[in-house]
MISEFI-181228 format. One line per 4 residues: for each residue x, y, z of C-alpha. Coordinates in Angstrom, 1 decimal. Example, Ala and Ser with C-alpha at 12.3 -4.5 7.8 and 13.67 -1.06 7.14 Angstrom:
% residues 2
12.3/-4.5/7.8 ~ 13.7/-1.1/7.1
% end
This chain:
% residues 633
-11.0/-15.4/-1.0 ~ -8.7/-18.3/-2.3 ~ -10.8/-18.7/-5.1 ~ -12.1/-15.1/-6.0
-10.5/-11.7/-6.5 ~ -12.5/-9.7/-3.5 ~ -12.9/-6.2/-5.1 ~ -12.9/-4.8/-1.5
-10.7/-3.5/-0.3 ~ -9.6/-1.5/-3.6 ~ -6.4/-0.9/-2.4 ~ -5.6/-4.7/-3.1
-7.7/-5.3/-6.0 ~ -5.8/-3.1/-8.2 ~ -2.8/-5.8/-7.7 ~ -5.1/-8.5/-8.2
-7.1/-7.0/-11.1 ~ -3.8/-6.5/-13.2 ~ -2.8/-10.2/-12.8 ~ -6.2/-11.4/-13.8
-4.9/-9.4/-17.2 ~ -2.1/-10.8/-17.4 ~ -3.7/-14.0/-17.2 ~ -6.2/-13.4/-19.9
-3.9/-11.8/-22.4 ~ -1.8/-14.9/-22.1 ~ -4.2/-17.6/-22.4 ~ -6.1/-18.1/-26.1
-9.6/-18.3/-24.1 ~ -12.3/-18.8/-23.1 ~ -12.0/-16.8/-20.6 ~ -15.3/-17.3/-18.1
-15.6/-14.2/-15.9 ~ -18.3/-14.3/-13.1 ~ -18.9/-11.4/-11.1 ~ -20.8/-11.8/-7.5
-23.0/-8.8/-6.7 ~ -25.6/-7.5/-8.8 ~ -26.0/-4.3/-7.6 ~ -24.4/-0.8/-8.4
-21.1/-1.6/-7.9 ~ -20.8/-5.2/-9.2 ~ -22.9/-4.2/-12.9 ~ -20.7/-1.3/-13.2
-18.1/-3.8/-12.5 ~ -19.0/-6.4/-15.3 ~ -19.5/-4.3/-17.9 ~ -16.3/-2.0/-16.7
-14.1/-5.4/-16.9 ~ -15.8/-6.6/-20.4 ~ -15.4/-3.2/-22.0 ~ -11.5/-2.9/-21.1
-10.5/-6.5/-21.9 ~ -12.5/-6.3/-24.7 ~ -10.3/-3.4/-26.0 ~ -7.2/-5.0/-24.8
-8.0/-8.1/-26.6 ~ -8.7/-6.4/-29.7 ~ -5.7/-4.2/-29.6 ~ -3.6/-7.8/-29.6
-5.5/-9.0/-32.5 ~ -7.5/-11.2/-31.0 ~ -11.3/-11.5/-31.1 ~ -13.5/-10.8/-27.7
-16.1/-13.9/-28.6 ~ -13.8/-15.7/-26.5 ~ -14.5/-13.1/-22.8 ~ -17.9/-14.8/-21.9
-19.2/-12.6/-18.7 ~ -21.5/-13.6/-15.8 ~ -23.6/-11.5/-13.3 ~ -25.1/-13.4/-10.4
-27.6/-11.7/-8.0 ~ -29.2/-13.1/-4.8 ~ -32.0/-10.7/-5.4 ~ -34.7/-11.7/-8.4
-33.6/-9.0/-9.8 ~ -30.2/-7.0/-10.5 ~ -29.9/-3.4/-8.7 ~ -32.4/-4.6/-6.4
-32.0/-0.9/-4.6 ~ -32.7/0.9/-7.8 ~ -36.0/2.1/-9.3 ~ -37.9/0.2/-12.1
-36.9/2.3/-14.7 ~ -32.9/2.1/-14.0 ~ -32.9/-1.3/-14.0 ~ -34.8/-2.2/-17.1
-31.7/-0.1/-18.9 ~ -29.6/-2.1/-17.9 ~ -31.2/-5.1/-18.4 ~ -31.0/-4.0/-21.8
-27.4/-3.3/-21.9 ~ -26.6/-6.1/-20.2 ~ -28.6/-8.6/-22.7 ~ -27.1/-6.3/-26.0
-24.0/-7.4/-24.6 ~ -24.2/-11.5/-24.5 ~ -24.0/-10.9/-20.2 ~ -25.2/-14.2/-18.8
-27.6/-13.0/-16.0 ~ -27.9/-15.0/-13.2 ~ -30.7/-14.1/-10.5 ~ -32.3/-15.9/-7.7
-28.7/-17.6/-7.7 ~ -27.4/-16.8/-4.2 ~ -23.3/-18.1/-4.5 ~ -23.7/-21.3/-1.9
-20.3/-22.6/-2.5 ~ -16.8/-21.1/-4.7 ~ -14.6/-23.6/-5.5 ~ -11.8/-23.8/-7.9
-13.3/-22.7/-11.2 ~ -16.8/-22.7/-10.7 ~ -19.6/-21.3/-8.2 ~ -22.4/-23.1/-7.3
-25.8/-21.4/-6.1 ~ -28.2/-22.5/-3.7 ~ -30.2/-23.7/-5.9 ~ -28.0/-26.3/-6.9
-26.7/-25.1/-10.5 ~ -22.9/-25.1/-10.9 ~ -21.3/-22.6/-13.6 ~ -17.7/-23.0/-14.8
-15.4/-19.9/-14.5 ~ -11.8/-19.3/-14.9 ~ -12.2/-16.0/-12.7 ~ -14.6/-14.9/-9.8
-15.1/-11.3/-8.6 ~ -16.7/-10.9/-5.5 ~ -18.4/-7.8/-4.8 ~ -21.3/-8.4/-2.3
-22.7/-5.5/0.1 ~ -20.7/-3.6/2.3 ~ -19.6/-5.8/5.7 ~ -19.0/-4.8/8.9
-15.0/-5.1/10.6 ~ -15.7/-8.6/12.7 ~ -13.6/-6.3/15.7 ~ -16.3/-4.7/16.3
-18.3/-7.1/17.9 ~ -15.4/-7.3/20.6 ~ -14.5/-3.3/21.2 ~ -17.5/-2.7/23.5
-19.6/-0.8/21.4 ~ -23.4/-1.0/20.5 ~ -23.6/-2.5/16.8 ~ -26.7/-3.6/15.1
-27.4/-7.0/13.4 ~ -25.1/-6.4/10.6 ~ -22.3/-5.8/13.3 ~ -22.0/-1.8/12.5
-21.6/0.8/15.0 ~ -25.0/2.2/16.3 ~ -25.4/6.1/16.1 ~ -27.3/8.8/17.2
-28.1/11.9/15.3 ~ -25.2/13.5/16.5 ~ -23.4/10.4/15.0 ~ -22.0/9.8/18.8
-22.2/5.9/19.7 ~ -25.4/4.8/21.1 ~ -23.4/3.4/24.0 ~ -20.4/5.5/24.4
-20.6/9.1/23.9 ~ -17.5/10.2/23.8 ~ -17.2/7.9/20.4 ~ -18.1/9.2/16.8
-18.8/7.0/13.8 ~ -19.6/8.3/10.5 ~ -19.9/6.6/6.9 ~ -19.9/3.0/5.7
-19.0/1.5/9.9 ~ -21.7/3.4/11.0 ~ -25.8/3.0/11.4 ~ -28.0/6.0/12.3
-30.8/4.5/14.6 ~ -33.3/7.4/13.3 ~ -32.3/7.6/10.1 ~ -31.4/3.8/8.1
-29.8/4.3/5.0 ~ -27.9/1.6/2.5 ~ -24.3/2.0/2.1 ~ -23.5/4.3/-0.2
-20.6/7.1/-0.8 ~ -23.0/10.5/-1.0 ~ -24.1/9.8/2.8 ~ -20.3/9.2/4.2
-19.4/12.7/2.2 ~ -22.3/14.1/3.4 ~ -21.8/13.3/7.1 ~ -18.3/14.8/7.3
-19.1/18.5/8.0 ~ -21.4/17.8/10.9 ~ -18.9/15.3/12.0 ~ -16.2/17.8/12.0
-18.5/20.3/13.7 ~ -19.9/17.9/16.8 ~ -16.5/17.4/17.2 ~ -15.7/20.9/18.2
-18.7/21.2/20.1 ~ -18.2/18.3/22.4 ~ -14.3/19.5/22.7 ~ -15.2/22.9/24.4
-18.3/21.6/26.5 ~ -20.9/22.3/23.9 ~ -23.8/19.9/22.8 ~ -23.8/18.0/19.6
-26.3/19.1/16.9 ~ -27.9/16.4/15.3 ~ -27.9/15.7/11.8 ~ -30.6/14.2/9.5
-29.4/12.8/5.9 ~ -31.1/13.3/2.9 ~ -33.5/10.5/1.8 ~ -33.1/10.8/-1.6
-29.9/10.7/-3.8 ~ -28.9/11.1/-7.5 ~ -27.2/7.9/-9.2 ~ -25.1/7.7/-11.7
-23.6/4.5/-13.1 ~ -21.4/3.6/-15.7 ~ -22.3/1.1/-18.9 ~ -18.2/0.7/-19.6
-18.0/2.5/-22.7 ~ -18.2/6.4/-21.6 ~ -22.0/6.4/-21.5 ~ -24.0/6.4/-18.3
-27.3/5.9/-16.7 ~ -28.7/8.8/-14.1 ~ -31.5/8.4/-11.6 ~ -33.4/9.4/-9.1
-37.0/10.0/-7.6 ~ -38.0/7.3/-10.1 ~ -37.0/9.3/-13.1 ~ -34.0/8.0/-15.2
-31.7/8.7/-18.3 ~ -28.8/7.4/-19.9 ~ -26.1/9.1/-22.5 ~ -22.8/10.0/-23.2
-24.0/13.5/-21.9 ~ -24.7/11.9/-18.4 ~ -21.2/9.8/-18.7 ~ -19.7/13.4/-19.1
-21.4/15.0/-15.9 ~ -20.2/11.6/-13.7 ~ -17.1/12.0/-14.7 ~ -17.0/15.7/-14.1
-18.4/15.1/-10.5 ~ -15.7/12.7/-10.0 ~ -13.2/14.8/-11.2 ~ -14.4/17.3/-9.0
-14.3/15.5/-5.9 ~ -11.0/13.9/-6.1 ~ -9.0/17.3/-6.9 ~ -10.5/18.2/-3.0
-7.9/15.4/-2.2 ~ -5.2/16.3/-4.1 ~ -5.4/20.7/-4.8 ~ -5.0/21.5/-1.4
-4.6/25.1/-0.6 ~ -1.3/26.5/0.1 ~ -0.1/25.9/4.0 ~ -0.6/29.1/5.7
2.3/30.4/7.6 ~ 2.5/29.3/11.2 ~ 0.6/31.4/13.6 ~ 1.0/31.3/17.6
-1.2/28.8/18.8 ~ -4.4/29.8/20.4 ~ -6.4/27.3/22.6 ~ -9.9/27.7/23.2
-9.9/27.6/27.6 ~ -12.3/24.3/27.1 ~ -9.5/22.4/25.2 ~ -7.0/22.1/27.9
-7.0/22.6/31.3 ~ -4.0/24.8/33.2 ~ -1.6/22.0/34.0 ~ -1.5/20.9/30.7
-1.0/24.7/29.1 ~ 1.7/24.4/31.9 ~ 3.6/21.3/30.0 ~ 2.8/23.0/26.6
5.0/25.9/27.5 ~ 7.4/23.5/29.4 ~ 8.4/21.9/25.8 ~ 10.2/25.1/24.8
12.9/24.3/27.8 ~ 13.9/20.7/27.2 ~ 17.4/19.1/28.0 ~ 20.1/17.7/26.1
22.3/14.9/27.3 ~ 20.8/12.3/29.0 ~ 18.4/14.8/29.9 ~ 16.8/13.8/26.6
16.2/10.5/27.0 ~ 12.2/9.9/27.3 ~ 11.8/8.7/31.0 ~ 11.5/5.2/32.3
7.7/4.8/32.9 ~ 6.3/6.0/29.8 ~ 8.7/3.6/28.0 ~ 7.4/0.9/30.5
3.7/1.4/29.9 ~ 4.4/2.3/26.1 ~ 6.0/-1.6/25.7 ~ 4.0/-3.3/27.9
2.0/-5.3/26.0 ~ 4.5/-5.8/23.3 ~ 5.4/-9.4/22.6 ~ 9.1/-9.7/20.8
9.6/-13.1/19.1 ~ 11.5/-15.7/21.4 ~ 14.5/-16.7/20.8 ~ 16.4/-19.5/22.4
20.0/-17.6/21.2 ~ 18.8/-14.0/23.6 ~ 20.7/-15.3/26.8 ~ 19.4/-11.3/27.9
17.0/-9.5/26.5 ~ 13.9/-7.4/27.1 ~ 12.3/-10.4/29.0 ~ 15.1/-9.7/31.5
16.6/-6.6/30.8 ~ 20.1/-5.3/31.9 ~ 22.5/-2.7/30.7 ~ 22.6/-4.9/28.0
21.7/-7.7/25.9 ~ 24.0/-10.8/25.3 ~ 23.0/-12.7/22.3 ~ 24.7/-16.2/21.2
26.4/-17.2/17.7 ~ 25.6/-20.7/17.0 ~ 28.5/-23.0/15.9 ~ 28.9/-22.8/12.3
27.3/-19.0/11.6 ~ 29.0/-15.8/11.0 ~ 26.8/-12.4/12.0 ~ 26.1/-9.6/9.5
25.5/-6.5/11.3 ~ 23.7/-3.6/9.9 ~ 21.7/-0.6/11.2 ~ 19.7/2.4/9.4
17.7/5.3/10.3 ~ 15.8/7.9/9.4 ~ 12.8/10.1/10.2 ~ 9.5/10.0/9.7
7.5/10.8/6.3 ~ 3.8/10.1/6.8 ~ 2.1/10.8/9.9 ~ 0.9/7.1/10.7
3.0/5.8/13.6 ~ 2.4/1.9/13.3 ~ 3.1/2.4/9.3 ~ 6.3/3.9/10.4
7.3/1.4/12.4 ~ 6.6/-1.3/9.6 ~ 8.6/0.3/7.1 ~ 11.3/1.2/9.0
11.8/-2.5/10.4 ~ 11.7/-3.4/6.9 ~ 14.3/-1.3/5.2 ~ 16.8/-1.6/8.3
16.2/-5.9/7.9 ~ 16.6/-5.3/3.9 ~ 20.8/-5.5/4.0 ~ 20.3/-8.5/6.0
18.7/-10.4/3.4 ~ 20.3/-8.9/-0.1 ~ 23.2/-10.8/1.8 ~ 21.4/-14.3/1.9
21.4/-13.9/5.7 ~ 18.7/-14.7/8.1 ~ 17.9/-11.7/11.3 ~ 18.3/-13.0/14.8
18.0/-9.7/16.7 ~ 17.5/-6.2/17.1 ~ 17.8/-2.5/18.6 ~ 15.7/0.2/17.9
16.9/3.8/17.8 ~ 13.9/6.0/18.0 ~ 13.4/9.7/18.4 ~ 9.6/10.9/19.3
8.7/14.7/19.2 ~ 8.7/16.8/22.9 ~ 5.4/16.9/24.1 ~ 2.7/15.5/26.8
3.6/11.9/28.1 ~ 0.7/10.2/27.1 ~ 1.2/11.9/23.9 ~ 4.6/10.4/23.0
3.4/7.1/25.0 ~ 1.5/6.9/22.5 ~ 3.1/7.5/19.7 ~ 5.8/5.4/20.9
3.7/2.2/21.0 ~ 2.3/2.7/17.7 ~ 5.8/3.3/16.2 ~ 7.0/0.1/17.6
3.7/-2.3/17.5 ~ 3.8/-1.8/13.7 ~ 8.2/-2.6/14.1 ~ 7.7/-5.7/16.1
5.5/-7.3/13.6 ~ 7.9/-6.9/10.8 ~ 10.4/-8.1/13.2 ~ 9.0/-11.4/14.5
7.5/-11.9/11.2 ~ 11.1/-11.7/10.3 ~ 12.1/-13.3/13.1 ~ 14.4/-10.8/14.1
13.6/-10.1/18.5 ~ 13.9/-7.1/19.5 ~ 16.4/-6.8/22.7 ~ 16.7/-3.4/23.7
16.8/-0.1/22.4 ~ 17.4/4.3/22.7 ~ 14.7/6.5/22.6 ~ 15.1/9.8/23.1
13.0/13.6/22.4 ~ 13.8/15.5/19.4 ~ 12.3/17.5/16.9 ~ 10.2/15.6/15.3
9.2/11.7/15.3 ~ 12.4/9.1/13.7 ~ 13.3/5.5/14.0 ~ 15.8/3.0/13.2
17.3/-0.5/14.1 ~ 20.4/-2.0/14.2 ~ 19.7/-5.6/13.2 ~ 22.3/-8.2/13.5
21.9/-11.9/11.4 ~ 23.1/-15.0/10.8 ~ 24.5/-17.0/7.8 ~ 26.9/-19.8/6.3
30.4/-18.4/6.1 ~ 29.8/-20.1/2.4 ~ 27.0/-19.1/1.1 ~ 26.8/-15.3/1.6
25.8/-13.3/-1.2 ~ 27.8/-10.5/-1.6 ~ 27.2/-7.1/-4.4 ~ 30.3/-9.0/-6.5
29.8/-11.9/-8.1 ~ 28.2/-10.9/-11.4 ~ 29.1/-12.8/-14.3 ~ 29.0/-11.8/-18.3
25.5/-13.3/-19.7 ~ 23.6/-13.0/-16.4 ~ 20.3/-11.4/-16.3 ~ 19.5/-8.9/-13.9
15.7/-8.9/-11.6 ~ 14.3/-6.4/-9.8 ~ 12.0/-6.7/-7.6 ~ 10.0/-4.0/-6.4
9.1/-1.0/-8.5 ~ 11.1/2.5/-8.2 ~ 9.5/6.0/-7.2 ~ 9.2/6.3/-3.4
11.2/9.5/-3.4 ~ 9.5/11.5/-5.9 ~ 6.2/10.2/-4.8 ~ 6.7/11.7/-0.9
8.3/14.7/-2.2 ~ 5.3/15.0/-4.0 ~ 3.0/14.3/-1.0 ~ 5.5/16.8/1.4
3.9/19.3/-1.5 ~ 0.4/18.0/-1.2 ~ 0.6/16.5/-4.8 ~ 0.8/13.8/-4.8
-2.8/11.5/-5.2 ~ -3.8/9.5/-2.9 ~ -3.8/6.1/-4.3 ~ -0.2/6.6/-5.2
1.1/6.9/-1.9 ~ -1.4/3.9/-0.6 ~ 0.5/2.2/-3.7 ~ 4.2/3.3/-2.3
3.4/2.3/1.4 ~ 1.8/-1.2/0.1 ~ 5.0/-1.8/-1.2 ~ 7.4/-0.5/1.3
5.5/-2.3/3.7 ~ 6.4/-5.6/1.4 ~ 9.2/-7.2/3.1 ~ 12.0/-8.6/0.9
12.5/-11.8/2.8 ~ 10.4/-14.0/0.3 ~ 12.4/-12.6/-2.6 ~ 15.9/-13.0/-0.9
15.2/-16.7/-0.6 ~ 14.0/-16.9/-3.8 ~ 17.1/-15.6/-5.6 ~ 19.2/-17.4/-3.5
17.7/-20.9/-4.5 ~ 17.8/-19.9/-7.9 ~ 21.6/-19.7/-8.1 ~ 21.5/-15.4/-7.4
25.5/-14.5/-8.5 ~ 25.1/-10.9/-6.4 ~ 22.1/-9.1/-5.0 ~ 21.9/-5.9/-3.3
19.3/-3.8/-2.0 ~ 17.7/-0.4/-3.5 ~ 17.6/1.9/-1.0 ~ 19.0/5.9/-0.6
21.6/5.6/-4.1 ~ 19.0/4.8/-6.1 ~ 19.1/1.8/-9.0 ~ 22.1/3.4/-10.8
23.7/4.1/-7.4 ~ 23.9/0.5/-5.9 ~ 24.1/-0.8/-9.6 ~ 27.5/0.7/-10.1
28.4/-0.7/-6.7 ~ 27.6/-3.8/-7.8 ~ 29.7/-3.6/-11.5 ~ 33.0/-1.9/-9.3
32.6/-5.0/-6.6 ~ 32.3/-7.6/-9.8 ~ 34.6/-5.7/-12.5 ~ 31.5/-6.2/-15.3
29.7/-3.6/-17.2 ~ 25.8/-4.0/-17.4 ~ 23.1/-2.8/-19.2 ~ 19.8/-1.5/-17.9
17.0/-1.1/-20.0 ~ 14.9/1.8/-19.0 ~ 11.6/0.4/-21.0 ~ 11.2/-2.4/-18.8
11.7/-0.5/-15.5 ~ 8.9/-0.9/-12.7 ~ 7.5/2.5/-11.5 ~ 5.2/2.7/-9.0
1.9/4.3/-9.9 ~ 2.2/8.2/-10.0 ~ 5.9/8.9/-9.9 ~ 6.2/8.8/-13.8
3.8/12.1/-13.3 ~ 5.5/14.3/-10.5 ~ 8.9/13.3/-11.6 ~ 7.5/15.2/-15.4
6.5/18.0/-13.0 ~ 10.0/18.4/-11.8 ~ 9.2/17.3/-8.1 ~ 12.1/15.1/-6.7
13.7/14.0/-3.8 ~ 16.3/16.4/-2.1 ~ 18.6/13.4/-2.3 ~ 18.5/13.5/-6.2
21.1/15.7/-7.3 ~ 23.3/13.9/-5.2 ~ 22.8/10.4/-6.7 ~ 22.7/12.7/-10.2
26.4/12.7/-10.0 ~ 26.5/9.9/-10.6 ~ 25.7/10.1/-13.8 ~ 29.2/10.0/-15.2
29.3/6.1/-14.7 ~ 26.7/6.1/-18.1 ~ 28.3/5.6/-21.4 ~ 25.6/7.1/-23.2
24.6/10.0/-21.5 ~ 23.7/12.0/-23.9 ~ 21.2/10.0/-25.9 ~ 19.5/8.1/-22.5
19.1/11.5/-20.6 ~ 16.5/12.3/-22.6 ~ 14.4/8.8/-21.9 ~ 11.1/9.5/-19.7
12.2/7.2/-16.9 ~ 16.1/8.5/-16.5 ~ 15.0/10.5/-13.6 ~ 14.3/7.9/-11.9
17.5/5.3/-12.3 ~ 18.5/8.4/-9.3 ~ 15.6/8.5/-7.1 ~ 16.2/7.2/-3.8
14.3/4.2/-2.4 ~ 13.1/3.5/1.3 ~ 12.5/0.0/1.7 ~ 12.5/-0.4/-2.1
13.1/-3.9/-4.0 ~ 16.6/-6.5/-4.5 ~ 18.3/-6.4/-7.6 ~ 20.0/-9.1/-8.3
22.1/-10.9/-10.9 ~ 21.3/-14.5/-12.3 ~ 22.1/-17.3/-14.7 ~ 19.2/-16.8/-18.0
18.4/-20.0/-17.9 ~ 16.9/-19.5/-14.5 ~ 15.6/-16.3/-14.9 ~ 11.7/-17.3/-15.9
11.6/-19.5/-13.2 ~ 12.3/-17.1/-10.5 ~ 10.2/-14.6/-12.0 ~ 7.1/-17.1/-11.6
7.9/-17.7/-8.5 ~ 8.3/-14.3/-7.2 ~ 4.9/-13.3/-8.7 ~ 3.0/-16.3/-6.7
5.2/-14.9/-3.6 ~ 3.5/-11.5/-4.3 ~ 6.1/-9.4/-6.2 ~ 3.8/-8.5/-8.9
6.4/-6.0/-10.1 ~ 9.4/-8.4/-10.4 ~ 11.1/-8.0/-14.0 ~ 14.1/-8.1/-15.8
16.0/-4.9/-15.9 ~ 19.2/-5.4/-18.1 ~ 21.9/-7.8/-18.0 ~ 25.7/-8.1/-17.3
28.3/-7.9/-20.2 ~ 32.1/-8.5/-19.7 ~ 34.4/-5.4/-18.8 ~ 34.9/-3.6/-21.7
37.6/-0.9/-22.5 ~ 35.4/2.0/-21.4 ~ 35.5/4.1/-18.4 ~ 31.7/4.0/-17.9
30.6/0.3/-16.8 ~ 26.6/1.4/-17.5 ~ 24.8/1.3/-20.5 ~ 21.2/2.2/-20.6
19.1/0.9/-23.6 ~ 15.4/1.9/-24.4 ~ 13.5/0.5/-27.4 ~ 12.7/2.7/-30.4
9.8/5.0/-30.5
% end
């Protein structure tokens, strides 16, 4: 992987694709693109990557005889799944396209630049893309379940685990002992209703039905430039006509994720007798009459058992922690170090637990670093909903698994804590750090000329307003938890050792919010240009369809600290200069002529999104210290 872009798992390709385009739009060329994996995926792939940098290319004036593609395959043959007939098309399309085809050439080694095969020939590349067959997690070797020879979990009909009944695997993880089939999407879709349904039937005491796949499936794969080939039973076709129907079936198949019905009002709850047995109705009623007071606090052994076999990071400064609790902790300052103290809080927004937990360790830890500090230690504040104990055990060791990470990671131990029941499942941390009396950085500081970075891209609260309406796709909020799971510890140093003058974190004010914090703490005006704001994938789209956060119209008062109201408001991305951010980026201010520097370094860091937003200008006579600039149409 340190020498290839692995196109699985997609989620992190996408990243990884768009710096590979930065990379070829800023070099003259050649650019040597080899692409591991000749089957479906990896030709579609190849001529998917030459077709768009082709275009790009040509839209910047330059020629494409400088992309020079390559297609290896371990197989004699490419699509070495596929029928006769699909593959000699795209032997044909590959050749009319200059594609240097590579079979027989299993990839023995990578190394920087070049592959070599195991036949011993060595091609230069200056990027790799790896897309070989479907693997199986390594952790399932070690959870105690049946797997076959590739390592995937071994089904019956039923699609229940060879070896453990009561477990259920369906699509790519799973193999059907009966019924072999190569990995591919239309037998994971097609094994979700019967899942769904043996489900049910093992719930209430019934037997599982089994299910047998088809054997047969239609293909349909992409040639890059809105044709397509179709297949099956031997019989094949190609045409824009059958580019059309793909892209139709796709279209099709994704609205199921994102047209949902409307939610149905709620209806008294009505459990089939095999579901539960009558002690447990017995605490389902029970929830109705909880306390308050300390009445409210979830009791001692659940929290026990819940944190049992969480590790929090040592630290030689926790003279009492968790690892010998008391009423509570006594942490030491060493000589030389001032603490910051900070805390936030707030509930829950998706319905992973351990995501939760990581991205609410990461935007209470954020004020720590915007202020140059490093954490030392912690307490979590959570809140988990009333229910059964092993219920909220659960959901309680999730929550703070995925915390404790981000907070050893961080280095930040965690030494005690609240938890208590409420309505619905919440979190937060009081985080306390250390740094030089001397060296923190503070919102004021900004000087006229500096150049202002930021560096994660805007849109969470659109984007989950969006999802709290079920519209939001769901690739955009995979993109807005990638990022709020980013923590902003790389970037703080980063800033800091390239002279920051200020930094802040974007978090519930939005940009403009903690921007005219900054400008009132430095007595400087700024301007932000609205072009060259990041925005996460998808909130550009619900914000046009009106959907924001209920925080907006709050921040939106804000609006008077803009001198140029009236002509910005207008511009596609104002909206968002109020949307509120959890766990969002640092914006900071910085001499120019260090500016470029940082920026390559926050990229390599992973900030793909880092860019200059503005700069700061010298107080001027008006009342409004914000400016916000956009370039012509």
């Amino acid at each position: 992987e340190k020498f290839t872009t692995p196109v699985k798992p997609i989620n992190n390709f996408v990243d990884r694709w768009q710096l590979l385009v930065e990379r070829v739009l800023d070099s003259p060329g050649p650019h040597r693109i080899g692409v591991v994996g000749a089957g479906a995926g990896g030709t579609e792939l190849l001529l998917a990557v030459q077709h768009r940098l082709g275009n790009l290319l040509t839209e910047r004036g330059h020629g494409t005889d400088s992309l020079e593609l390559h297609l290896f395959s371990k197989s004699d043959t490419i699509l070495p799944n596929f029928g006769a007939g699909m593959r000699r098309r795209f032997e044909r399309h590959l050749t009319a396209r200059g594609v240097h085809v590579h079979t027989g050439a299993e990839a023995a080694k990578v190394a920087a630049g070049r592959i070599t095969t195991a036949g011993g020939k060595t091609i230069e590349l200056d990027e790799i893309l790896w897309v070989t067959a479907a693997g199986a997690p390594s952790w399932l070797r070690q959870s105690g379940l049946q797997v076959d020879e590739a390592g995937f979990i071994q089904v019956h009909d039923t699609l229940q685990s060879t070896s453990h009944a009561n477990v259920f695997a369906a699509g790519d993880i799973a193999a059907v002992v009966n019924h072999p089939r190569q990995k591919a999407g239309v037998f994971a879709v097609r094994q979700g209703p019967p899942l769904t349904e043996n489900l049910r039937r093992v719930l209430i005491g019934r037997p599982a039905r089994p299910f047998s796949p088809q054997r047969a499936f239609l293909v349909l794969i992409g040639t890059g430039e809105k044709n397509a080939v179709a297949a099956k039973w031997g019989w094949s076709a190609e045409g824009r006509w059958v580019w059309k129907w793909k892209n139709w079936i796709d279209q099709r198949f994704m609205r199921k994720f994102n047209e949902l019905p409307e939610m149905a009002a709620e209806a008294a709850t009505l459990l089939d007798p095999g579901l539960a047995d009558p002690a447990t109705l017995s605490d389902i009623s029970a929830v109705a009459m909880r306390c308050g007071g300390c009445g409210a606090k979830v009791g001692a052994n659940v929290l026990t058992r819940a944190l049992a076999d969480l590790e929090p990071a040592a630290n030689e400064d926790i003279l009492i922690g968790l690892h010998a609790p008391d009423d509570a902790a006594v942490v030491q300052v060493p000589n030389g170090k001032v603490m910051v103290h900070t805390v936030d809080y707030f509930r829950a927004f998706i319905d992973d637990a351990y995501v939760f937990g990581q991205v609410a360790a990461n935007h209470a830890l954020s004020d720590i670093f915007a202020m140059g500090a490093e954490a030392q230690s912690a307490l979590a504040i959570a809140t988990v909903p009333y229910g059964l104990e092993a219920k909220v055990e659960t959901s309680i060791r999730e929550m703070m698994a995925g915390a404790i990470g981000v907070l050893n990671e961080a280095g930040a131990t965690l030494v005690g804590g609240h938890t208590s029941e409420g309505p619905e499942l919440a979190l937060g941390f009081s985080v306390n750090g250390l740094a030089d009396r001397k060296t923190i950085l503070r919102k004021g500081g900004m000087v006229d000329g500096d150049i202002l970075i930021l560096t994660k891209p805007l849109g969470t609260g659109t984007l989950f307003a969006a999802d709290m309406q079920q519209k939001a796709k769901g690739r955009w909020i995979e993109g807005a938890l990638k990022s709020m799971v980013q923590s902003n510890r790389q970037a703080a140093q980063c800033l800091f050792n390239h002279g920051a003058s200020a930094c802040t974190d974007i978090t519930g004010f939005g940009l403009l919010g903690h921007m005219v914090e900054m400008t009132k703490a430095s007595d400087v005006d700024v301007e932000i240009d609205l072009d060259s704001l990041p925005v996460l994938d998808g909130a550009q789209e619900t914000v046009r369809l009106g959907i924001l956060s209920s925080l907006q119209p709050a921040n939106v008062r804000l609006r008077r600290a803009i001198r140029n109201l009236n002509e910005a408001r207008e511009h596609e991305r104002y909206p968002l200069i109020f949307d509120p951010q959890t766990s969002g980026g640092l914006l900071a201010s910085l001499p120019a002529e260090r500016v470029q520097s940082c920026l390559r370094v926050l990229r390599d860091l992973g900030y793909a999104n880092a860019t200059i937003v503005g700069r700061v200008a010298a107080k001027s006579d008006y009342l409004e210290p914000v400016t916000l600039i956009s370039r012509p149409n």
